[in-house]
N, C-alpha and C positions, 0 to 999 in steps of 0.2 A: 371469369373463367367458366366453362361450361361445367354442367355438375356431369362428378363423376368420374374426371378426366384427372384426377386424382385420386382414384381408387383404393391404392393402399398405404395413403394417407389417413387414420379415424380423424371423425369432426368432435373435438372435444367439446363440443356444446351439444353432445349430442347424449340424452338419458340414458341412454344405455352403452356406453361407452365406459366400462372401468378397467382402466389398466394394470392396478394391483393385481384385480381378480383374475385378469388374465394370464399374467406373469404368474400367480401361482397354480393357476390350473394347468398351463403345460408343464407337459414332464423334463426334468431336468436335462435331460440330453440335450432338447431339444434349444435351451436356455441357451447352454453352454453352446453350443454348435453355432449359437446366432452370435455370443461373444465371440466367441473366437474369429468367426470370418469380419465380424468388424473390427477386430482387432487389426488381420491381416489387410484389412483395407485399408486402414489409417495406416498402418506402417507403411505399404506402399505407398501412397500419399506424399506421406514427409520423407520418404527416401528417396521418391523422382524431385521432391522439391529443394531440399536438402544439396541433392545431387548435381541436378542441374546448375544452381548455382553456382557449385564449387566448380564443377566441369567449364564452365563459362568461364569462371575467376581464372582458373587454370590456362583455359585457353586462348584466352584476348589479353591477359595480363600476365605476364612469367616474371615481372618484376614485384607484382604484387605479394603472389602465394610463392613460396614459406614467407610470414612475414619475419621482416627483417628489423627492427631496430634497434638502432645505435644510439647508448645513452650516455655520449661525452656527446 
């Protein structure tokens, strides 16, 4: 891969690379604000994946969902 071309990627082999001190050198907002949207990214995530599934289940299979079993 060419160098570079992954920018804001750090190279953990790299000396001057410390991610604690990072972490506590930004200010807490800032912390929180990068939680939070990846928090919202993962939930969309697993709610289109989640989603889609059951959408599909639903719609190629109507005998499938609600499952139904009969235990005689």
């Amino acid at each position: 891969m060419r160098a570079g071309a992954m920018w804001f990627i750090k190279d953990p082999q790299d000396q001057n690379f410390h991610p604690i001190r990072d972490i506590l050198e930004r200010p807490t907002l800032t912390q929180l604000r990068k939680l939070l949207i990846s928090a919202i990214m993962y939930s969309i995530v697993v709610a289109l994946g989640v989603g889609s599934v059951a959408s599909l289940l639903c719609a190629g299979f109507n005998s499938i969902l609600p499952l139904r079993w009969k235990t005689r």
